[in-house]
N, C-alpha and C positions, 0 to 999 in steps of 0.2 A: 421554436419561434415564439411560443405562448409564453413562453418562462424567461426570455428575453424582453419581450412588450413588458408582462408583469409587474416584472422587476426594475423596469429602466421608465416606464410608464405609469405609476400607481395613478390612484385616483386624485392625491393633490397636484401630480404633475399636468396630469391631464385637465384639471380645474384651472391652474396657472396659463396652459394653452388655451384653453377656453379665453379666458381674459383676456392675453395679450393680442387673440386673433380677432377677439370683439371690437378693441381699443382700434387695430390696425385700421378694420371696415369700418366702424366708425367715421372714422377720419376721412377717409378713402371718400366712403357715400358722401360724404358733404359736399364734396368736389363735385362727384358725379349730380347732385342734386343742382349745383349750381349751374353746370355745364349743359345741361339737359335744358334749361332755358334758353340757351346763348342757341346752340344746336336748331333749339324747334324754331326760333327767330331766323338763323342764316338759312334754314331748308326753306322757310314759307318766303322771303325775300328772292332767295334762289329762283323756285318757281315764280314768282311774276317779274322780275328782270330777265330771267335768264341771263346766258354764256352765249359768246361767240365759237364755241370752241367747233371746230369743223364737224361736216355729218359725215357720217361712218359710211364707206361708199358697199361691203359690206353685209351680209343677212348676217343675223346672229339666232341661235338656235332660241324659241320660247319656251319650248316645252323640251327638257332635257332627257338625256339617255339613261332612263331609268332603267331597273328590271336587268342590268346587265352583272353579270361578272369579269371583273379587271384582270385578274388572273386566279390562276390555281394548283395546287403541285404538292409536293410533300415533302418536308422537313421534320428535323429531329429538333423538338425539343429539352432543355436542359431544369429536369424536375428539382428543385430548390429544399423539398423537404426530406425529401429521399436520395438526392445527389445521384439520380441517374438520369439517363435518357430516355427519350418517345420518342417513337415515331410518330408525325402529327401529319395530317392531312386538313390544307390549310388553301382559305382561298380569302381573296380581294373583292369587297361588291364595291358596288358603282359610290357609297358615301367614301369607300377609303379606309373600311374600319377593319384589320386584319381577324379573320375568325377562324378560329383552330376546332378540329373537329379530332375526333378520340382515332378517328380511319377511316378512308373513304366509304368503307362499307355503313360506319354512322352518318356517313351526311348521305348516302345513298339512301338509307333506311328513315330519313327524318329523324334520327337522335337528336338533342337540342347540342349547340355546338357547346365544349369548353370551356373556351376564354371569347373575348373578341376587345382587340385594344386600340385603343384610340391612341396615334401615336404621336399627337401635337407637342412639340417640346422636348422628343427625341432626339439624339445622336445617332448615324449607323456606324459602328466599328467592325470594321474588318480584320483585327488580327486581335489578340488576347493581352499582347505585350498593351496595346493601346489601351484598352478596359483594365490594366492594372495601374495603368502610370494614374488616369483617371481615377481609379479608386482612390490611389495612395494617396494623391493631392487634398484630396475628400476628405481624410482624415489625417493631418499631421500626425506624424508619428507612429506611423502604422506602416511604413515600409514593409517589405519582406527582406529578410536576406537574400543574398545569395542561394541558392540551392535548396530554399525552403517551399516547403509545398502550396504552391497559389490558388486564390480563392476559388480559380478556376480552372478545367481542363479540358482540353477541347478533343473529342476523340477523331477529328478528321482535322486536316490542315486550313480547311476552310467554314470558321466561323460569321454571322452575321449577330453581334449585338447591339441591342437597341440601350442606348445609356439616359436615363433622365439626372438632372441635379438631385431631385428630390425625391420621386417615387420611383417604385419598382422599375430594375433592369429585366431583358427579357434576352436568352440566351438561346441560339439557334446553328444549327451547321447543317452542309451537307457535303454531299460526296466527291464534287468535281467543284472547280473553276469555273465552270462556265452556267454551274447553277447558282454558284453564289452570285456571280455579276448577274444574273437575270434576276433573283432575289433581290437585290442591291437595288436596282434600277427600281423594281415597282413597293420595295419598303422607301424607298427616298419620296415617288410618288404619293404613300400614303400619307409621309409627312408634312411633304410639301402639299399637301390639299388641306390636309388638318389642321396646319399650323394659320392657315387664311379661311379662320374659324368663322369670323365675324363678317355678316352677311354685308356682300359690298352695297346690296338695293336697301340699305337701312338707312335713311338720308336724318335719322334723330340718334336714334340710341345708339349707333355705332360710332358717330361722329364724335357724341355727349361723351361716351366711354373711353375713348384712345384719348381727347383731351384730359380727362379725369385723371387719367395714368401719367400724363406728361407733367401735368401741376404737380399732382402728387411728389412724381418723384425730384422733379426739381424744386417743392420747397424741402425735402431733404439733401437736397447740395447737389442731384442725379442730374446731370443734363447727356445729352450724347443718346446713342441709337441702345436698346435695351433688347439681348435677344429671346428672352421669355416674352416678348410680346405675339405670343402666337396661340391660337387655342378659342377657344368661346370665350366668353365673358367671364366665365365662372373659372375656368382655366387660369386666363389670365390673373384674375384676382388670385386666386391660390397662388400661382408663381412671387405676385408681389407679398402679399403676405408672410411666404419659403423664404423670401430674399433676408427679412428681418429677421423673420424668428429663428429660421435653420444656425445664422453664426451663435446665434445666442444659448438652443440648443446643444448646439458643437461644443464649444465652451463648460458647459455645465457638463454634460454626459460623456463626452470623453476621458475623462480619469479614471472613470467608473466602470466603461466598458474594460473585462477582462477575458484574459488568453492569451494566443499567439493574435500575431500583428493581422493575420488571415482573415481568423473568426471574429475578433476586434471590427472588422470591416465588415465582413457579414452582418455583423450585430446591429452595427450602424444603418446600412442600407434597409432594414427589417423597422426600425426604427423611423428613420427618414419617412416610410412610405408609409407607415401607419400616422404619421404624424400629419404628411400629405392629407392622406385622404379624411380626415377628420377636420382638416382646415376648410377641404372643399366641400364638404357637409357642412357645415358652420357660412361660410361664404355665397356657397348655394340659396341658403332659406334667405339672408339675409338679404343678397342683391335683389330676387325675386321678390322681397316683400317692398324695399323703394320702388323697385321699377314697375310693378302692380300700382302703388300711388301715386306716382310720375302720370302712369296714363291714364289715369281716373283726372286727374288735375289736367291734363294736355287738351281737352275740348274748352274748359275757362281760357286758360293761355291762350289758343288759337285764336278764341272771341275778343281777349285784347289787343293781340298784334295786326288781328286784321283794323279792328277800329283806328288802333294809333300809328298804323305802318309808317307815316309820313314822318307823325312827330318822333319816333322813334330813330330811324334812321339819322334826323334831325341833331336829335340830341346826341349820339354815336357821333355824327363828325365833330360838333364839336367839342365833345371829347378827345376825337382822336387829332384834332388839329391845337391842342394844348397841349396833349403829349407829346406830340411832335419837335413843338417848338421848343421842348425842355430836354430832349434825348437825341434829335437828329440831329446835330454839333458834334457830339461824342459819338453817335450812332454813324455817322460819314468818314467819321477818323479810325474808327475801328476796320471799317469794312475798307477802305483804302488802304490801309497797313497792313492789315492781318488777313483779309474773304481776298481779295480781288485779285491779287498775285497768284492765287490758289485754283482759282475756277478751273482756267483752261485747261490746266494739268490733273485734275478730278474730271474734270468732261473728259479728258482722254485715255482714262483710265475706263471710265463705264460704257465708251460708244465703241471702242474697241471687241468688244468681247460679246457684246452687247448687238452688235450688226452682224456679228459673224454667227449669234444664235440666230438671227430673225431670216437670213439669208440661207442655212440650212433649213429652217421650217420654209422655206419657199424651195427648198429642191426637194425633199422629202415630198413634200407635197406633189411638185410638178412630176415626179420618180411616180410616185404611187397611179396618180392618174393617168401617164403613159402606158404605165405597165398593163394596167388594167385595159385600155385602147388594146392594143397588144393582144390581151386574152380574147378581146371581145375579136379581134379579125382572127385569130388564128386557131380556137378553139371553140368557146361556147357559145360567139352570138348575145344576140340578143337573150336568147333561153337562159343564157347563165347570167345574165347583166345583173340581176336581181343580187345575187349571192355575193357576186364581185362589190357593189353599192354597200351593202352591209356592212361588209369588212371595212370599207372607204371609211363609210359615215362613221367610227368607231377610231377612225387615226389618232384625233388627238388625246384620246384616254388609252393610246397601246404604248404603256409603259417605256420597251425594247424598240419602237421605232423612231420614239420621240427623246430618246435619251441622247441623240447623236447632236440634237439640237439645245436640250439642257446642257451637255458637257462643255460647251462652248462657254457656258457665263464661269465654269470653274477657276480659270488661271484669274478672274477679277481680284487685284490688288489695290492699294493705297498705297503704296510706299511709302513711308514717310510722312508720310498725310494722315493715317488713318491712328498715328498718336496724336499729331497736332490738333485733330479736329477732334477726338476725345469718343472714335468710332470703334464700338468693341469688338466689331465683329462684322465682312461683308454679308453674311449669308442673308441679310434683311432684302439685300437688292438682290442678290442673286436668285433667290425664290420667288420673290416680286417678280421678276423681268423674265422667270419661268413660266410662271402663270401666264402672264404676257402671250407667251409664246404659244401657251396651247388655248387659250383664248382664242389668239388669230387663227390660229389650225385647223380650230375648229369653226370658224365665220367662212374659212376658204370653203372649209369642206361642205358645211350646210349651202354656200353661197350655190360652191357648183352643183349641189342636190338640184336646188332649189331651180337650176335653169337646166338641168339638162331631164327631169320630170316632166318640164315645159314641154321642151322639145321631142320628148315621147311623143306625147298627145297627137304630133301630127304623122305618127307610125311611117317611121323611118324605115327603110333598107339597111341593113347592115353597112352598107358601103356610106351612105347616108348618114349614119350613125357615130360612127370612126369619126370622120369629116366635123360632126357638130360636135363631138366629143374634144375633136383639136381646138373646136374654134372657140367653145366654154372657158377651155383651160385659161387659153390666151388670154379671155377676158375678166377670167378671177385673176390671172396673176395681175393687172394693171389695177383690179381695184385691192390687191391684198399690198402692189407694193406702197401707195397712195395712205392707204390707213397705216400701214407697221410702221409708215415714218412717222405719221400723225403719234400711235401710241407711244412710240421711242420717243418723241420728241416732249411729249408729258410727262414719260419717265423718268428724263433726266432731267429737267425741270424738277420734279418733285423730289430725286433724290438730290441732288444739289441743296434744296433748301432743310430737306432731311440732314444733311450735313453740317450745313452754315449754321442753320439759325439756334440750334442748342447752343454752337461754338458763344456766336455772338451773344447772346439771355447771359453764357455764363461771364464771356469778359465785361458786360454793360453792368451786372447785378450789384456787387460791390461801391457802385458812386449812383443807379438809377432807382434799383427794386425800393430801397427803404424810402425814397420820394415817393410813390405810388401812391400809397392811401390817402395822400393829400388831393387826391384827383375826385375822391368818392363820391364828394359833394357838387360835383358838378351831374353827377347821374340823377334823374326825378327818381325819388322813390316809387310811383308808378311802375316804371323802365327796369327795377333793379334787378331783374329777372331775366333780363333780356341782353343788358349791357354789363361786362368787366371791366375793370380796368386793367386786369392782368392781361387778358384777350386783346381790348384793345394797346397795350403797352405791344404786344408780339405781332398782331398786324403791323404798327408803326415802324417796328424793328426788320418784321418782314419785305417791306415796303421798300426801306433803302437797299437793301440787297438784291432785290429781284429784278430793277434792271440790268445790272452786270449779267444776272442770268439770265435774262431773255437775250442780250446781247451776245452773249458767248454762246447760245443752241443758235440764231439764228445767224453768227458766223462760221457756224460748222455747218449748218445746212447749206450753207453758200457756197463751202469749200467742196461741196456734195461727195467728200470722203467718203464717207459712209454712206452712203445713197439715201439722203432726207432732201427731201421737196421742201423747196424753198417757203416759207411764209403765205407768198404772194401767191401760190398754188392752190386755190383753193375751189376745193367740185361741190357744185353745190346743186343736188335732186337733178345729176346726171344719168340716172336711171332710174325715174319714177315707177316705170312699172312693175321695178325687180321688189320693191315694198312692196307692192300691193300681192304679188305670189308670197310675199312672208306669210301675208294674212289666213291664208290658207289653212286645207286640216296638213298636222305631222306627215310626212312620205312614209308608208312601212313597204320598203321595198321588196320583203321577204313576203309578205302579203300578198304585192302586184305585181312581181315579175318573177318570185321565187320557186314557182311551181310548189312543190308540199312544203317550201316553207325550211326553216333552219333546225326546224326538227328534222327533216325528213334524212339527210344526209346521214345519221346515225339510227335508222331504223334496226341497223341489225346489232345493236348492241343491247341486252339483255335490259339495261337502266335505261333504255330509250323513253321520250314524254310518252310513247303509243302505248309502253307497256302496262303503263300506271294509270292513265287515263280512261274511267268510265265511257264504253260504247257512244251511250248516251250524250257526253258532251257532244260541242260543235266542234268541226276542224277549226275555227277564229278562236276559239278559247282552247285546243292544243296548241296553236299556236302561236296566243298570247303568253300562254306558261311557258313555252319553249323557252321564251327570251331571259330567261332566269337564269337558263341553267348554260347557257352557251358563252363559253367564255372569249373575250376580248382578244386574249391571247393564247393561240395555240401554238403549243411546241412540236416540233416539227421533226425531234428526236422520234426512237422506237416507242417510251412510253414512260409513266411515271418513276423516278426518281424510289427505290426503296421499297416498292410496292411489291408484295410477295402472293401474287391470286386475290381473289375473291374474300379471303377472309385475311388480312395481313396480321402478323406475329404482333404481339407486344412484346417490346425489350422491358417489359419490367420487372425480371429476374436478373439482368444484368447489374452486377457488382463491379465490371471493373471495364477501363478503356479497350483492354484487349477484345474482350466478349461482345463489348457493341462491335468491335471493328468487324469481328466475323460475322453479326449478325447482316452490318452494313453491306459485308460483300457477299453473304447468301442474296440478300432480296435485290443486288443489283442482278444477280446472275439471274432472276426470277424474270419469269415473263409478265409483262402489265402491260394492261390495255392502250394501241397505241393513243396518242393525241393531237396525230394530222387532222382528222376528223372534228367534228365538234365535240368535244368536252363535256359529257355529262359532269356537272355537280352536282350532280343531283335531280336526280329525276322527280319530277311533280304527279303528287301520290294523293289519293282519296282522303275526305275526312271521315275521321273515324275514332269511334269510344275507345278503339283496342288500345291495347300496349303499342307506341313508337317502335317496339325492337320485332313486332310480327311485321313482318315482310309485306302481307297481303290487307294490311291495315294501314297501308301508306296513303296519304292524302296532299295536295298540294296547297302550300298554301297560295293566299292571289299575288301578295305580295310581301319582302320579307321588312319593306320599309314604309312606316305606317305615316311615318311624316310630309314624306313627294307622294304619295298618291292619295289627296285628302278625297273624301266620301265614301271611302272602302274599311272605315275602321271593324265592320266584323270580319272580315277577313284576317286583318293588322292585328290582333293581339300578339303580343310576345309572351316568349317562356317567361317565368322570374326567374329568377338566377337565385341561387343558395351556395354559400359554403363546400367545399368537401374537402378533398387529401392533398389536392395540392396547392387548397388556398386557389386556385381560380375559380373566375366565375362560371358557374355551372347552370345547366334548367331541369327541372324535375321531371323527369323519365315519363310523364304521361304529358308533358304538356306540348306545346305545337310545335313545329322547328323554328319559328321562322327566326331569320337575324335579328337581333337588337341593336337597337343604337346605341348601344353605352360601352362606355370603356370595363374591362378588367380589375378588381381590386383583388386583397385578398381576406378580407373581410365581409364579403358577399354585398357591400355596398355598388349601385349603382353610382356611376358619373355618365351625362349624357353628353352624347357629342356635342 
């Protein structure tokens, strides 16, 4: 790999990238400097006008489910510089970041993990044929033949690869079918959480920056939905960056790449991801140094918007009622000819698939909570209520339960639409109206915490308990059906306009855009911070569209197809007092009704919390480290996937397909620890000067994520990460285990989530 970078990357090429990726942000920032005005003017407007938009009938959780693991299990990974396999023992924390550990005995032992990848901007492929057709398109010219040896081999029938455009691919399998769909399920969840990088509660910089990208690339000719728009800020930017410079790349360095068509593509991919991650250092420093003076600059701005709020606004209309009357002519004939024919049959493509998700997250739901009723009359009572609650509250982050109700937005199609409208790709709504999904999921499920904690307090009878337990449900499901139409109905609203209005920017641009600057003089120079005329040119544009679309959601709500509450429906602080129990501390049910707690259930496992745990602590601090290591989802099979005892084999003498396979079917025939039980990931171990690899020098850390749990930063330090053999990211053998937030490179660079 080094004699490849080398040679395809010297130092003037990497000077050349340096430039062109300077030139690109450059450019980029300007936008985002502009936009970053218009933003802090619409959020401070925002809060003293407000929205009618309906109240959420509803709790939402405030303090989120930290300290959890998502999932956990063991896969083979496919080592890239030695072309074999690992066995990796690998688990999911509650940010979504996958972290691979060298074997369960290292994450048991506190070893710092291997890699941990941040998989925003991912593909999952499921078969190999897929990940070649994908390479090959990647580099014209680089087919394989027929019966030639492919870049890759899979030694079991069932792979999971993670494909990016531009950085590293990450190659994985395992043994059965039913581990790869479980697999599948909670790497799609990792993407889908990573990829809605950008904090929704950012009512400035998130705003400022998805506009910045939309200017951007529509004054280079880009209009339509862009699907690298996923990732952090710094992410994104690197994508748009890749988008320019990768063809330009391609172009220059493919002649030059030599060998077979194979290694050609190797070569390539090796290249791509060094190139990546050198863009995203570079894009890194540089968004960080604007948006550091952005907010040094944001307390001056605040002091003139609030002064001139009036005159402001002021001068905005009329601006915007100039523009109007020079573009809504052409602006009315477009949307009658070209948007308006279009709507209804776009609404019925997204409310289709779309209500059929929101309506299994209401059965899943209502399912879980019976069952649970159920347990409590016919087994554990009230004593068990506690463990049963746990598991509840944890629904909408369990990958495999929640997937019944993701699969539902898959068949969404455009037909025929999704060329005319210049839409590259559904997956922007389908993830969007995922989130959706486990959003609500999760408001039910805090909702019903939240009332049936209540009705604890007045110490129930079992019989009593059942009874309030029915009668909760009933009454989350009328406030969960009430909001999902409410959110659905914003949805398509907003994808609708997600749709139309690039369409419309691009037929209007040709006879309106080059008019624009004539407008500029109408903005005070005071104001010119605060007011566009591009912005306002897209409000104008958005404006005549947006009735058709109110009028087409609220004739579907009328046709109540798909079960949306009409307009006129509206609940307004119909249960005030369910607010004021939001107000509350967090419920820890494993605390108050769990007897010892979610540790206790796995005392008799050797990595139980007890084992590791100084005398000394309190049971509240065993039991706040428990929550670490208990995973979200337990499998329900005999036991780990691969796993061969206490001390698991390395395959890293294996040279060829056949030799993993034998290995593969030794370690299924091995006994491993079941994981009906709760799931050690690792047991929370002492702190200590010794070596991480002595056993009785284990220490726990408080937590592995330094960001959600601020005031605890001695606790939070992380490993640093260093280079080693397979190019992942690695931590230095003495330092702490905990998780990091960053992605994977293979030049030992950090990228953070």
């Amino acid at each position: 790999m080094g004699d490849v970078l080398s040679t395809h990357l010297d130092d003037a090429r990497r000077q050349h990238i340096t430039e062109r990726t300077g030139k690109i942000l450059t450019e980029f920032l300007r936008f985002y400097e502009d936009q970053y005005g218009v933003a802090l003017f619409n959020s401070m407007r925002h809060e003293i006008e407000g929205t009618g938009t309906p109240q959420a009938q509803l709790l939402w959780r405030k303090v989120p489910l930290d300290e959890r693991i998502i999932f956990s299990g063991n896969l083979f990974q496919y080592q890239e510089d030695n072309k074999k396999w690992r066995n990796r023992f690998s688990l999911v924390p509650h940010n979504y970041g996958l972290v691979l550990y060298e074997n369960k005995v290292a994450y048991e032992r506190h070893v710092p993990p291997r890699a941990i990848i941040n998989s925003a901007g991912y593909k999952i492929l499921t078969s190999v044929d897929q990940y070649l057709e994908l390479v090959g398109n990647s580099l014209p010219g680089t087919t394989s033949k027929s019966g030639a040896t492919p870049i890759l081999k899979c030694p079991t029938q069932f792979p999971l690869i993670l494909w990016h455009p531009s950085a590293r691919h990450y190659y994985f399998c395992m043994m059965t079918e039913a581990e790869q769909d479980k697999w599948q399920a909670v790497l799609q969840d990792c993407i889908r959480h990573c990829n809605n990088g950008i904090p929704e509660n950012s009512k400035v910089e998130g705003p400022a920056f998805t506009d910045a990208i939309r200017m951007y690339r529509q004054s280079k000719e880009l209009y339509g939905t862009w699907e690298m728009l996923c990732g952090s800020e710094v992410q994104i930017l690197s994508n748009l960056v890749m988008e320019e410079l990768g063809p330009e790349l391609k172009v220059e360095l493919s002649p030059r790449l030599k060998g077979k068509p194979q290694e050609r593509q190797r070569q390539w991919i090796q290249i791509s991801d060094a190139v990546y991650r050198m863009v995203y250092e570079q894009a890194k420093a540089r968004f960080e140094a604007v948006l550091s003076k952005l907010q040094l600059a944001r307390p001056a701005m605040e002091a003139v918007i609030r002064t001139d709020m009036d005159q402001i606004i002021t001068s905005k209309e009329h601006l915007a009622s100039k523009i109007r009357g020079f573009i809504l002519p052409k602006a009315e004939v477009c949307v009658r000819n070209h948007v308006q024919p279009y709507i209804p049959s776009i609404l019925e493509a997204l409310m289709v698939p779309t209500s059929q998700g929101f309506t299994e997250v209401r059965d899943v739901f209502f399912k879980e909570v019976t069952d649970m009723n159920l347990n409590v009359i016919n087994e554990g009572g009230i004593d068990k209520l506690g463990e049963y609650m746990e598991k509840l509250s944890q629904l909408a982050y369990h990958p495999l339960k929640m997937q019944s109700c993701y699969e539902k937005m898959e068949p969404l199609r455009l037909d025929g639409l999704q060329q005319r409208f210049d839409v590259s790709s559904t997956s922007v709504f389908k993830q969007r109206a995922q989130i959706h999904m486990r959003e609500q999921m999760d408001n039910a499920v805090y909702t019903f915490e939240t009332l049936l904690h209540q009705e604890l307090g007045k110490g129930p009878t079992k019989e009593e308990l059942c009874k309030s337990i029915q009668r909760i449900l009933e009454r989350v499901l009328k406030k969960y059906d009430y909001d999902s139409s409410s959110v659905r109905k914003r949805f398509f609203r907003e994808a609708l306009l997600q749709i139309t209005i690039p369409f419309l920017l691009k037929k209007l641009a040709p006879t309106c855009k080059s008019e624009l600057p004539r407008f500029q003089e109408l903005i005070f120079e005071d104001f010119a911070r605060f007011i566009l005329v591009e912005n306002t040119y897209e409000e104008v544009v958005l404006q005549t569209v947006m009735k058709d679309i109110l009028q087409a959601v609220k004739e579907a709500a009328v046709q109540r197809k798909h079960n949306l509450y009409r307009d006129s429906v509206v609940l307004h602080n119909s249960d005030p007092n369910l607010h004021l129990l939001a107000e509350g501390t967090p419920i820890d049910w494993g605390e108050e009704y769990g007897g010892s707690g979610r540790g206790g259930g796995s005392s008799g496992d050797s990595g139980s919390p007890g084992s590791c745990v100084p005398e000394a602590a309190t049971i509240s601090e065993k039991r706040r480290r428990a929550k670490q290591v208990v995973s979200v989802v337990q499998d329900e099979e005999a036991g780990l996937p691969y796993e061969a005892g206490p001390e698991p084999l390395s395959p890293a003498s294996l040279d060829s397909v056949t030799e993993l396979r034998g290995l593969l079917a030794q370690n299924l025939r091995a006994e491993s620890p079941p994981l009906a039980s709760p799931l050690l990931n690792g047991a929370p171990v002492q702190e200590s000067t010794q070596p991480a690899a002595t056993p009785k020098a284990n220490s726990p850390p408080a937590s592995p994520f330094r960001q959600l749990l601020p005031g605890k930063a001695a606790d939070l330090e992380p490993p640093k990460p260093s280079d080693q053999e397979t190019g992942e990211q690695v931590s230095s053998p003495g330092g702490p285990p905990a998780i990091l937030t960053t992605t994977e490179d293979s030049a030992g660079v950090q990228t953070e989530f």
